[in-house]
C-alpha positions as CSV (number, residue, x, y, z in Angstrom):
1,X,34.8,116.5,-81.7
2,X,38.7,116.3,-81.2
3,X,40.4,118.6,-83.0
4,X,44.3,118.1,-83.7
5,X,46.6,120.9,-82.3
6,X,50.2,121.2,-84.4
7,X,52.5,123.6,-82.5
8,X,55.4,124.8,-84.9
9,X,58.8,125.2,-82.8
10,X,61.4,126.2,-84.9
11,X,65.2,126.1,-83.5
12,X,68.3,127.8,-84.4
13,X,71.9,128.0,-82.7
14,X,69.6,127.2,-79.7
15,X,71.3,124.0,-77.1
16,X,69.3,121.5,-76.4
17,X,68.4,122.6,-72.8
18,X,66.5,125.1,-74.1
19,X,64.6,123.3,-76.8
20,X,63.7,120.9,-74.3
21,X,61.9,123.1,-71.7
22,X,59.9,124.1,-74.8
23,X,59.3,120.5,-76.2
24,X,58.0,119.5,-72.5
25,X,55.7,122.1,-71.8
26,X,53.8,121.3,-75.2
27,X,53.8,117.5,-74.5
28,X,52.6,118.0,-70.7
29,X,49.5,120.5,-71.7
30,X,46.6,119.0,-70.5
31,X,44.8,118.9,-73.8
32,X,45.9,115.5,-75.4
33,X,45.3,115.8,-79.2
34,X,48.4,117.4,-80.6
35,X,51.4,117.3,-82.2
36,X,54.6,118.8,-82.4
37,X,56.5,119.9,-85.3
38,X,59.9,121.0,-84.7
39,X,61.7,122.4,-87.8
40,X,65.5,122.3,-87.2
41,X,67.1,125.7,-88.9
42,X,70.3,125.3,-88.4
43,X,72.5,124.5,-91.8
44,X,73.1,120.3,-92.1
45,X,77.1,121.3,-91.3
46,X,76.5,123.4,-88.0
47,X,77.5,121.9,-84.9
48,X,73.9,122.7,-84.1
49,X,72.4,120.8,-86.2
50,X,74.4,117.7,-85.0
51,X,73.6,118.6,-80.9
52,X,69.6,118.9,-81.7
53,X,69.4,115.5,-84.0
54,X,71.0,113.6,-80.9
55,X,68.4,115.5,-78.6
56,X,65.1,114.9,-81.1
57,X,66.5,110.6,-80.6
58,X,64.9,110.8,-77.3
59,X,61.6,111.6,-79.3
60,X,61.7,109.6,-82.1
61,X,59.3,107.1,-81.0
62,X,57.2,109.6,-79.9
63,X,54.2,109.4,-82.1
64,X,53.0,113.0,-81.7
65,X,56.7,114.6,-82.5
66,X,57.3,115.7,-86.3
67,X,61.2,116.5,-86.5
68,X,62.0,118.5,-89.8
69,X,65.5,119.4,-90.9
70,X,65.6,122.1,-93.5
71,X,68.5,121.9,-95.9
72,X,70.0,125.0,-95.5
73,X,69.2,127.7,-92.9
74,X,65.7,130.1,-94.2
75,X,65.6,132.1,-91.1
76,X,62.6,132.7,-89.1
77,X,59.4,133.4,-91.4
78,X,60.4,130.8,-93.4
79,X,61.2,128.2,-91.4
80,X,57.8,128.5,-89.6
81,X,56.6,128.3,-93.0
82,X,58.5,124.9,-93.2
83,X,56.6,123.9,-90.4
84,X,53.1,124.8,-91.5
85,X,53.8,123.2,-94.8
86,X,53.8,119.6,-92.3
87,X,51.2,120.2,-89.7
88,X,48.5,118.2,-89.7
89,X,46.1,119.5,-87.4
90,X,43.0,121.3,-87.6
91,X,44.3,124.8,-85.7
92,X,48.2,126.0,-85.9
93,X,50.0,127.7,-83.1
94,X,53.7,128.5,-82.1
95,X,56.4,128.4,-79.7
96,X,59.9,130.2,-79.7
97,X,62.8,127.6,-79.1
98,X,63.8,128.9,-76.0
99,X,59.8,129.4,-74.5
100,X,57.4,127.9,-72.6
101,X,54.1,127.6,-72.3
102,X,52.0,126.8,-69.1
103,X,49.9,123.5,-69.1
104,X,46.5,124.8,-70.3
105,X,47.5,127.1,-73.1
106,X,45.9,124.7,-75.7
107,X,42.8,123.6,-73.8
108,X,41.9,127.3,-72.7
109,X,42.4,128.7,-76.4
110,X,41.1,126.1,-78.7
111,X,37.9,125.9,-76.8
112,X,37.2,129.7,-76.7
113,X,38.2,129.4,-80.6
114,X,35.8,126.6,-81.1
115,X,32.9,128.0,-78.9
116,X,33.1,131.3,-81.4
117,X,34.4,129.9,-84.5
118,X,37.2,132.4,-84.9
119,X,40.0,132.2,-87.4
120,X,42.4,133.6,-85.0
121,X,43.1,134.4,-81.6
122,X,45.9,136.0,-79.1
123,X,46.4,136.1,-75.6
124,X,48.6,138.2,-73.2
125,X,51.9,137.7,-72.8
126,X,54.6,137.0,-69.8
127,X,58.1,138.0,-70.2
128,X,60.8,136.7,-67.6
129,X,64.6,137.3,-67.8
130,X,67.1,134.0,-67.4
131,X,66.6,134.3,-63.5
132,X,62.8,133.8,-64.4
133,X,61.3,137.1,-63.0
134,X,58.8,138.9,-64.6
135,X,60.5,141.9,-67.1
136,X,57.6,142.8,-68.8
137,X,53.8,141.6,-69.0
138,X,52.2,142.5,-72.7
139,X,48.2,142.8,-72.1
140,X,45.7,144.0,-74.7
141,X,42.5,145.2,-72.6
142,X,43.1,148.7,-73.9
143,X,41.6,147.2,-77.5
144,X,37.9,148.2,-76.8
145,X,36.8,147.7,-80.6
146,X,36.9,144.8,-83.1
147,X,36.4,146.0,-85.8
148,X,39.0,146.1,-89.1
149,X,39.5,150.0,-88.6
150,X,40.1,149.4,-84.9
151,X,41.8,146.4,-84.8
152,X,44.1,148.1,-87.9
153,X,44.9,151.2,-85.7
154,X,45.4,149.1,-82.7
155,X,48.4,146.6,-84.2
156,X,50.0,149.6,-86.1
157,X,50.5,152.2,-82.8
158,X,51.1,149.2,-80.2
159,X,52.1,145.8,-81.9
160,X,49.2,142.2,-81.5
161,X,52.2,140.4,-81.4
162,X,53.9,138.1,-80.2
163,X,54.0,134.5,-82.2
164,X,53.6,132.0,-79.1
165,X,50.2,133.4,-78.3
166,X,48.9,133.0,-81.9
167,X,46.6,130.1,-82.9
168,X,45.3,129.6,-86.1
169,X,42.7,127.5,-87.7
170,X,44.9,126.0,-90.5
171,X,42.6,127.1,-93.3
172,X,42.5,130.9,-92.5
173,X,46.4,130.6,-91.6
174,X,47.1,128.5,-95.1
175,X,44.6,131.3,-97.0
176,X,47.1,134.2,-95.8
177,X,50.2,133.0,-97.1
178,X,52.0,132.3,-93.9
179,X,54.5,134.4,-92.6
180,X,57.3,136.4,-95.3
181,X,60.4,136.8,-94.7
182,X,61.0,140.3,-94.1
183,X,64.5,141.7,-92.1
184,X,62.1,142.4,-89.2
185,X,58.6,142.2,-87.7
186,X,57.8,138.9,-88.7
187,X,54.9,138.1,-86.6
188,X,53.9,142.0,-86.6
189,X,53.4,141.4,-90.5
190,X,51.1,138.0,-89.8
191,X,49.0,139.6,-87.5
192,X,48.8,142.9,-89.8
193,X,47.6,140.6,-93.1
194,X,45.0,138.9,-90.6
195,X,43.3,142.0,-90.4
196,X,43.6,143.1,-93.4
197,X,42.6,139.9,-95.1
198,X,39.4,140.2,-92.9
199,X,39.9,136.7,-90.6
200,X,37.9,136.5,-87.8
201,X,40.3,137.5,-84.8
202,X,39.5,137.0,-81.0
203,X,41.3,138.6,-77.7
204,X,41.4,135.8,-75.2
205,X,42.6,138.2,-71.9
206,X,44.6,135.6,-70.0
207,X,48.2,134.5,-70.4
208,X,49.7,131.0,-70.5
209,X,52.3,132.1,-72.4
210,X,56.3,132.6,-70.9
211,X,59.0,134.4,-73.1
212,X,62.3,134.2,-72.1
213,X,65.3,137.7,-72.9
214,X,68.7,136.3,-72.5
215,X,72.0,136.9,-74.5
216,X,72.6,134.7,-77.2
217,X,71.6,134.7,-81.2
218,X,68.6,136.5,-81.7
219,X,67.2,139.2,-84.8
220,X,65.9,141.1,-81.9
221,X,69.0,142.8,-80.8
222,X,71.5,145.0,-82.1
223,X,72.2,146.6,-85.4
224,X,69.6,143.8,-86.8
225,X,66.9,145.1,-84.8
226,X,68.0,148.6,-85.2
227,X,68.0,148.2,-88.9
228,X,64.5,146.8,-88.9
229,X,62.7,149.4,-86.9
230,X,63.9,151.9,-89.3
231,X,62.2,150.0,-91.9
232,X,59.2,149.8,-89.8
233,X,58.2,152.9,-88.8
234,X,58.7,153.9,-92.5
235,X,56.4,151.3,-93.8
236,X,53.5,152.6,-91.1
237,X,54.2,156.2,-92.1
238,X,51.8,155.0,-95.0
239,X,48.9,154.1,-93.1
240,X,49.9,158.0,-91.2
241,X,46.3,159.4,-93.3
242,X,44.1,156.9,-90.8
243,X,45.4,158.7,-87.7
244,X,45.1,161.6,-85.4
245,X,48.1,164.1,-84.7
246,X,48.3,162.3,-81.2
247,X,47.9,158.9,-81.9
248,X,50.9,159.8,-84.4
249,X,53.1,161.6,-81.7
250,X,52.5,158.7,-80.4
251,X,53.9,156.1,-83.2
252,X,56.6,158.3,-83.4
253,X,57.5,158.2,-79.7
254,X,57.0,154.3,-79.4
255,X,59.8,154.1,-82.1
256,X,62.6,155.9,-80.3
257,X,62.0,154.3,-77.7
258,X,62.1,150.6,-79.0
259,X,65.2,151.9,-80.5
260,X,66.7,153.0,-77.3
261,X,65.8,150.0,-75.2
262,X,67.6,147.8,-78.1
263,X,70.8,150.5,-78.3
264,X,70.6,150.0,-74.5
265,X,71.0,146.4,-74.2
266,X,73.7,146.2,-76.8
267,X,75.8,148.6,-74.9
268,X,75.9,151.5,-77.9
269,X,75.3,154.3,-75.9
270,X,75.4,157.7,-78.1
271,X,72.2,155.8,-80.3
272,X,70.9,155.5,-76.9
273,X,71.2,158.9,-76.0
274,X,70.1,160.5,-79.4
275,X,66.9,158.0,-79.6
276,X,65.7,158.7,-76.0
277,X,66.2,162.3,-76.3
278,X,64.1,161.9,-79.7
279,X,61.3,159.9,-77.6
280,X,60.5,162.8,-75.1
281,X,60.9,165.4,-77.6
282,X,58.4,163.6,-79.9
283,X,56.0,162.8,-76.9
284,X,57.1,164.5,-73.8
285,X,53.6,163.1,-72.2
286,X,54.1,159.5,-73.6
287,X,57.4,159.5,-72.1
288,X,55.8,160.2,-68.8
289,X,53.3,157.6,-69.2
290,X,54.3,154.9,-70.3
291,X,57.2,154.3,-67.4
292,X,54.3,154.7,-64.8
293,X,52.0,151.8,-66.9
294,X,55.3,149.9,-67.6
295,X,55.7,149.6,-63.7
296,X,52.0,149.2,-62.4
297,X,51.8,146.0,-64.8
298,X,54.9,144.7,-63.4
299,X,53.3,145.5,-59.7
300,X,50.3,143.8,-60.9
301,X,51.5,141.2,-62.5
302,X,54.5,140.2,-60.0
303,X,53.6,136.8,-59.2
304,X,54.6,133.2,-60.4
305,X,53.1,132.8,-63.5
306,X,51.4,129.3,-62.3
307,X,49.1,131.4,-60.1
308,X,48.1,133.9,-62.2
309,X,44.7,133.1,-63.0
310,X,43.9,130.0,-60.4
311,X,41.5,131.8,-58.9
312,X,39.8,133.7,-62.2
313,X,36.0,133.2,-63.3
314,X,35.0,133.2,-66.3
315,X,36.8,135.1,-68.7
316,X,34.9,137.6,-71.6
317,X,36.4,137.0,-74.6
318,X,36.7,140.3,-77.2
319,X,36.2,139.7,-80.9
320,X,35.9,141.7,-84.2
């Protein structure tokens, strides 16, 4: 058996530079069954739209590249919907427009899918800044227990996310809906209606994953993201009943401080100074220790992402 990969890229106000790092490290994994579905978000007047059409003609004989071009621009959630809605393969995964991943992403996944007949998986994640040094390296060995409760409590306090280290099989993915379009925490709401819609989710502890931070157009900073972490941490103040007054402080703490890192990088410094100020006040220990955890994983982690795990054994793969 051969199963079909689709990997869903959808672009927006991105060049084509970008787009094609992402393109090529899909069509160089070593797994050979896939295709590529890129779903062009940019509206059919944009100067965008034009630049990416000249850069998919370099593809267009290329039997394994799907090139969609929405009408008008749906934003993420939908346009990854777009993309779904044309996949033809047997498992679904994803890739930001201006990410990467490393050449055995696929083959290392799909076989610990197939070999346990999951409905979903994740992996860890690398994060690198445009000079391509490691910013920030998202693991989740602290997840000890699979079940729905667990798994529930887990995503809410520290995020399963993010999208590029997602595979589906198309069935469960189709049987959720997809992703909605919601002002923020797109992916965080996929992986939230996984769980609670009961698919079969593993932890796969490696990472073959890159994601780029750079400037440029993104729902991920400024007032946008701002906005939308209000809205979060309202929505999980009803799920508040399922938790302990820690792991509470704790929610509370992670909040101010997403919302200071994001007033931080867009240079509006009194919301920085009110939110971190609110992040040690709500969790002076949190506040301690999470800079020390932040920094060991980057210690740890430090290293080209190519050489990561050439030396690993046999990896234990965590399920619900």
């Amino acid at each position: 058996m051969n199963p079909k990969v689709s990997v869903v890229i959808p672009t927006y106000k991105r060049p084509g530079h970008f787009l094609k790092r992402a393109l090529e490290s899909v069509l160089s994994q070593t797994y050979e069954n896939i295709e590529l579905v890129i779903v062009d978000d940019n509206p059919a007047d944009s100067p965008f739209r034009g630049e990416i059409e000249q850069f998919m003609e370099s593809y267009e004989n290329d039997q394994r590249v799907v090139y969609v071009k929405n009408k008008k621009n749906l934003g993420g959630g939908l346009a990854r919907n777009e993309g779904i809605a044309r996949a033809s393969g047997d498992y679904i995964s994803f890739l930001d427009d201006d990410d990467k991943y490393l050449p055995e992403k696929i083959s290392r996944q799909l076989a610990f899918m197939e070999s346990n007949e999951y409905d979903l998986t994740f992996t860890n994640l690398r994060v690198h800044n445009t000079e391509d040094k490691l910013i920030d390296y998202r693991d989740f060995t602290f997840i000890k227990d699979f079940n729905q409760s667990a798994l529930l409590k887990a995503h809410l306090m520290r995020h399963i996310t993010g999208t590029s280290t997602f595979m589906f099989r198309q069935e469960a993915l189709r049987k959720i809906g997809g992703f909605q379009q919601v002002r923020m925490g797109q992916e965080f709401m996929l992986m939230l209606h996984s769980i609670e819609k009961s698919l079969k989710i593993g932890y796969l502890p490696i990472c073959e994953v890159v994601q780029y931070v750079h400037s440029g157009e993104r729902i991920s900073n400024g007032i946008n993201k701002l906005d939308g972490e209000k809205e979060m941490i309202q929505f999980k103040k009803q799920y508040f009943s399922r938790f302990t007054w820690r792991e509470k402080m704790f929610i509370r703490f992670r909040h101010h401080a997403v919302m200071a890192i994001t007033a931080r990088r867009s240079n509006m410094h009194f919301v920085f100074a009110l939110h971190a100020c609110l992040a040690v006040l709500n969790s002076p220990i949190d506040a301690v220790l999470e800079p020390v955890q932040y920094l060991m994983k980057l210690k740890n982690f430090n290293k080209p992402a190519t050489e990561m795990y050439k030396n690993e054994g046999d990896v234990r793969g965590l399920s619900r």
